[in-house]
C-alpha positions in Angstrom: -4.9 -22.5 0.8 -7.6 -19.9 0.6 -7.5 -18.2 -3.1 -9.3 -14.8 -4.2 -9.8 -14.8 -8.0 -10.5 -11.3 -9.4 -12.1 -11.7 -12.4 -15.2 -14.3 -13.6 -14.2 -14.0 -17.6 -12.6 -17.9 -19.1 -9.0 -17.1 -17.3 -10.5 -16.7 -13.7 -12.6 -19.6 -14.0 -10.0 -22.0 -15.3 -7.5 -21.0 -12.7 -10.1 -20.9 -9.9 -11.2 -24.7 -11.5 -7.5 -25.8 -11.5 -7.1 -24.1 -8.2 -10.2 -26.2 -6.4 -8.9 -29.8 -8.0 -5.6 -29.4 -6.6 -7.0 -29.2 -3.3 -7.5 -25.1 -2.6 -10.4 -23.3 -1.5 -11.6 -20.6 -3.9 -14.4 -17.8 -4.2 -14.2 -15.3 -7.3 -15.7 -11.8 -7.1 -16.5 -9.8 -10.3 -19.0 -7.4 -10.6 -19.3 -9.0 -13.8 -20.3 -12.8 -14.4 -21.6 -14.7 -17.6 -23.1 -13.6 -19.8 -21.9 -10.3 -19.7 -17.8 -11.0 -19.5 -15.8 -10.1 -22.3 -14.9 -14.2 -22.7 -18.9 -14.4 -23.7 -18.5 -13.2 -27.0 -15.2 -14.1 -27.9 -15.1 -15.9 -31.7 -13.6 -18.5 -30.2 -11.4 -21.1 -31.6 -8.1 -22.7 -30.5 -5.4 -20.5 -32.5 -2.6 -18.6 -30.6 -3.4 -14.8 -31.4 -2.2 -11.2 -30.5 -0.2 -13.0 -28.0 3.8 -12.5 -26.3 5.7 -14.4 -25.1 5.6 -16.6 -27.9 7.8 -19.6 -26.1 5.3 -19.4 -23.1 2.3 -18.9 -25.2 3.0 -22.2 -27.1 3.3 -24.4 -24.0 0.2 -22.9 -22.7 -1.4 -23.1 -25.8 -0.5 -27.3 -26.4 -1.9 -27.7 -22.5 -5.1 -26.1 -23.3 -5.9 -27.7 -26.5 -5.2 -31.0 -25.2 -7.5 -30.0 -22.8 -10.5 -29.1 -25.1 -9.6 -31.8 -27.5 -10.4 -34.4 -24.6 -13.9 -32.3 -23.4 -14.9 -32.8 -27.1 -15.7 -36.3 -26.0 -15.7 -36.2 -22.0 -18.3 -33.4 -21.7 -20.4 -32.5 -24.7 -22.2 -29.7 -22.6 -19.1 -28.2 -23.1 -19.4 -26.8 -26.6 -16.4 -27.7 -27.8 -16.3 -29.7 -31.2 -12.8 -30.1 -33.4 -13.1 -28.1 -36.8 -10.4 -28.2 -39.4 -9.2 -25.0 -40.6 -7.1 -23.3 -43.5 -4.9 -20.5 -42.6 -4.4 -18.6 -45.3 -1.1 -15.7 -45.9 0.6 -13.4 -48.1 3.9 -14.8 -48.0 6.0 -18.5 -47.5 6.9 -18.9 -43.6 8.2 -21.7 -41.7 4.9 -23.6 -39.8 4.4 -22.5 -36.5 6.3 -24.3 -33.6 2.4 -26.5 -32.3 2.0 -27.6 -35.8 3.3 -31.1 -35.0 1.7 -31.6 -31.3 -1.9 -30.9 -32.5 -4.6 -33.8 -34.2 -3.8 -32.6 -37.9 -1.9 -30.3 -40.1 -0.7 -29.8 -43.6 0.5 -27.6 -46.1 -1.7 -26.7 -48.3 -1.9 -27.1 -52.1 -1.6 -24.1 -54.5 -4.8 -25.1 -56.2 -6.3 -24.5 -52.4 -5.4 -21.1 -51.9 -7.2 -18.0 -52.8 -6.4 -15.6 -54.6 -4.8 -13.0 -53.4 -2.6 -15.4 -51.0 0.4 -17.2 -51.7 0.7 -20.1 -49.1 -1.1 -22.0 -46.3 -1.8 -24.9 -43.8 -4.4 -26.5 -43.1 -5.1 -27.6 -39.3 -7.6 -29.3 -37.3 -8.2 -27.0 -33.7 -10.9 -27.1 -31.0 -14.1 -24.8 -31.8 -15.6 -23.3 -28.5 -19.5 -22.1 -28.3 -19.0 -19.9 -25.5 -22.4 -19.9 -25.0 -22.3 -23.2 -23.9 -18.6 -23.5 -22.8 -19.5 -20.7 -20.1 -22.1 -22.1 -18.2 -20.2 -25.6 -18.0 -16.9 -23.5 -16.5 -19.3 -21.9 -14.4 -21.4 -25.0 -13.0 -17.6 -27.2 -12.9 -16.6 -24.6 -10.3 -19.3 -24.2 -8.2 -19.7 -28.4 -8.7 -15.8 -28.2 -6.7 -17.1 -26.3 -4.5 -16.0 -23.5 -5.4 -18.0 -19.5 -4.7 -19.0 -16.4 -6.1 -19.0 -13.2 -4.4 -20.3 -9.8 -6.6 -18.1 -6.8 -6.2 -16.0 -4.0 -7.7 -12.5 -4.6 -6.4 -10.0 -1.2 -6.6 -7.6 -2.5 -4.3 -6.2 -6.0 -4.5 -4.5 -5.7 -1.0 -7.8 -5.5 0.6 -8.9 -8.6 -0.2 -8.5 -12.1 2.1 -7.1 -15.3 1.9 -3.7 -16.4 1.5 -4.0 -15.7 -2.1 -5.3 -13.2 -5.0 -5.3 -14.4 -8.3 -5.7 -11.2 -10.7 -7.9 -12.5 -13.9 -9.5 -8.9 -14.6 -8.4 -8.6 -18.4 -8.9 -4.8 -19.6 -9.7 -3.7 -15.7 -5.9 -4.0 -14.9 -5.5 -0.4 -17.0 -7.0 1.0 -13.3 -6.5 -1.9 -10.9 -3.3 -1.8 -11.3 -2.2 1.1 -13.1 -0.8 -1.0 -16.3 -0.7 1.1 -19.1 0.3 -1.5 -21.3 -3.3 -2.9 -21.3 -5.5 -1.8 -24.4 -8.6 -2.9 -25.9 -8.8 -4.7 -29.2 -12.1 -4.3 -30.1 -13.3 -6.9 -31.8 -16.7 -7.2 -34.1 -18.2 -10.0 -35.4 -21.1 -11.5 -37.9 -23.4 -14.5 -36.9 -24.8 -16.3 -39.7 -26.6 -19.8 -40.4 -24.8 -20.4 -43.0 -21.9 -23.3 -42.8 -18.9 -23.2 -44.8 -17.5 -26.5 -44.0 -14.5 -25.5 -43.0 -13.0 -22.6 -41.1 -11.0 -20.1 -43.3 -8.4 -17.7 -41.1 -6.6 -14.9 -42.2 -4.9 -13.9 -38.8 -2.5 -11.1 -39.7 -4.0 -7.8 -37.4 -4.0 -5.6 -40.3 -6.6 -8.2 -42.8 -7.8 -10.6 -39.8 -10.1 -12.4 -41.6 -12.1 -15.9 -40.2 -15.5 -17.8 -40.5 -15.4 -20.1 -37.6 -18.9 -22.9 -37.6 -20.1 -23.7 -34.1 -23.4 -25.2 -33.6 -26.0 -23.3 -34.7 -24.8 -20.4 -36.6 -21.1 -19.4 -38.3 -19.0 -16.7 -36.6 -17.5 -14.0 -39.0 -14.6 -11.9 -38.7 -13.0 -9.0 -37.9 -11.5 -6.3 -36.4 -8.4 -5.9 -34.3 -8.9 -2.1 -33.6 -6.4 -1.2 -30.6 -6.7 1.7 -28.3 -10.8 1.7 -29.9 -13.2 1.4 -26.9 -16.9 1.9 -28.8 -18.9 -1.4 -28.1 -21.3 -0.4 -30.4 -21.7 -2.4 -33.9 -20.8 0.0 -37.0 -22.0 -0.6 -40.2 -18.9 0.2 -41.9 -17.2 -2.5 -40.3 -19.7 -4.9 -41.0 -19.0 -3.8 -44.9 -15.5 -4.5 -44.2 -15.9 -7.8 -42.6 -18.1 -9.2 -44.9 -16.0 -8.2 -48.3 -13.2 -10.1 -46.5 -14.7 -12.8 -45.4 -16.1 -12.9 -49.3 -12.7 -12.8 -50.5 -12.2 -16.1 -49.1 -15.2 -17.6 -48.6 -17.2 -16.7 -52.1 -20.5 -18.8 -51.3 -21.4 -17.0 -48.5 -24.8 -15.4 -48.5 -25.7 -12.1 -46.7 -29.3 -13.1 -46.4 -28.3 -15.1 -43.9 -27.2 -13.0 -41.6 -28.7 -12.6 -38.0 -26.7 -10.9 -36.0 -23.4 -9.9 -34.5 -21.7 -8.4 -31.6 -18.8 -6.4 -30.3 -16.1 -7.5 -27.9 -13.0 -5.6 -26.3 -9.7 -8.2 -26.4 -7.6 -7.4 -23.5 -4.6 -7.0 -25.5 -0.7 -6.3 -24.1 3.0 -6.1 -25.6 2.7 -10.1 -23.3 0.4 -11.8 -21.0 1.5 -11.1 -17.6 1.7 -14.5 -15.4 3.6 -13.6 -12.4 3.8 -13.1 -8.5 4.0 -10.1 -6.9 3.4 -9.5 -3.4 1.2 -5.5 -2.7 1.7 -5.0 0.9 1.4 -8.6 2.6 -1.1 -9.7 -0.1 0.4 -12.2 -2.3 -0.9 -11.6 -5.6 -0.5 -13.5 -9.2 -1.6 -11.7 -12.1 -2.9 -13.5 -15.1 -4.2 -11.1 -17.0 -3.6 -9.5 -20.8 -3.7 -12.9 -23.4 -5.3 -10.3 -26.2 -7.3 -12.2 -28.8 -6.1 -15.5 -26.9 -7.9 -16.0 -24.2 -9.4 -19.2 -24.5 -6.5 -20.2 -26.6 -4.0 -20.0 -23.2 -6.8 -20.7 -20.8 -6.1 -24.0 -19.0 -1.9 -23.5 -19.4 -2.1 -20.9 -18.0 -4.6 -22.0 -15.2 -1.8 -24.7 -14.4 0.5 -22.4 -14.0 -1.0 -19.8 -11.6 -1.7 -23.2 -9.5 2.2 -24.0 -10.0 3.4 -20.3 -8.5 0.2 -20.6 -6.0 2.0 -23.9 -4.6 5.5 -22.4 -4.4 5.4 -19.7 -1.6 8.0 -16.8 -1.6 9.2 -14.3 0.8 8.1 -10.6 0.2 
């Protein structure tokens, strides 16, 4: 089968990776590619985020960290190490449905909590250096055999092949007129400064995280729907850093050397379906918000599971 992925962010080049090992041919056109795709400067770390349906989300979810648990050993180029992390919130709820199919996870102890929370696990996830997780999704496809072609698609009817896989994030506002799809921007903080662990606050309204890769600490952050400015504001750098403070009191601003701005592709639910425009059959996988990388290879599995099962228009 000949498949067209739109889109050369983290979920077009895990589908068109899945796609090549089960035995399809596949070419992506973007006019965007690595570095400059939204997945370059995404945090990132394995934690389901901004993200419907949840039932779906947490199968695709399990697949993909299972998936970057094993690349922390099988491919090192990768960029993916395993971190443990403490979640930290406001209020006693139930753990969340993965916490017994991941490597670790506990409740945490009041003494471990600070101030200002009331409850908490801790968890161990996959940590992904997209700097270096980019290139190696990059170089696996092409090493499948697999093409890139540089272009601005506006209709996905025109393009060839028996299918199109749709993997254009934000871009499916125009492509294909879906309202639903807004940007979250997100702005984040590098620093050389480890904290040892990583420390989450994920509720959208005081999303708070330090997340250690290799060489520097990512901090965090913003969750600003319907806000398209790309550029870094100082006042949300104040904001960030007073949060991150809150729960991370060692850190030190003189460490700081950098930070950059990304636009989450965010939707009421990730849209992973068929639909046929005109005689092109079409599956969209587009809209995973701040979980992207989370949902990556489940969801890459399951565009090749509707690619294999061919429908009638």
């Amino acid at each position: 089968m000949r498949c067209t992925i739109v889109g050369a962010g983290v979920s077009g080049l895990s589908s068109g990776i899945r796609l090549l090992e089960s035995g399809h041919d596949a070419r992506i056109v973007s006019d965007k590619f690595s570095p400059e795709t939204v997945s370059d400067v995404a945090a990132a770390i394995w934690y389901p985020f901004l993200v419907k349906p949840a039932d779906r989300a947490d199968t695709w979810g399990i697949v993909t960290y299972d998936v970057l648990e094993s690349l922390c050993d099988s491919d090192p180029e990768a960029g993916v190490k395993m971190i443990d992390g403490r979640e930290y919130l406001r209020s006693d709820v139930d753990p969340p449905p993965w916490s017994d199919d991941i490597a670790a996870f506990r409740i945490l102890e009041s003494s471990e909590i600070p101030d200002g929370y009331v409850f908490g696990w801790e968890f161990r996830a996959p940590a992904i250096d997209m700097h270096y997780y980019m290139p190696w999704l990059k170089n696996r496809f092409e090493d499948l055999g697999g093409t890139f072609e540089e272009g601005f698609v506006e209709d996905l009817g025109t393009l060839g092949g028996d299918v199109v896989v749709n993997c254009v994030g934000l871009g499916a506002r125009d492509l294909c007129d879906d309202q639903e799809v807004k940007p979250a921007r997100g702005q984040i903080i590098f620093i050389e400064q480890d904290p040892g662990i990583g420390h989450f606050d994920q509720q959208p309204e005081t999303l708070t995280y330090t997340i250690p890769r290799t060489n520097v600490t990512v901090l965090g952050g913003t969750a600003q729907v319907g806000d398209w400015g790309l550029e870094i504001r100082d006042e949300d750098n104040d904001l960030i850093l007073s949060k991150v403070e809150a729960i991370w009191p060692d850190l030190d601003r003189s460490k700081i050397v950098g930070g950059t701005v990304g636009l989450r592709p965010s939707r009421t639910e990730v849209r992973l379906e068929e639909e046929f425009i005109g005689d092109t059959r079409v599956i969209h996988n587009y809209g995973h918000g701040g979980a992207g990388v989370t949902l990556s290879w489940g969801c890459a599995d399951e565009v090749v599971s509707i690619a294999g099962t061919r429908k009638e228009s």
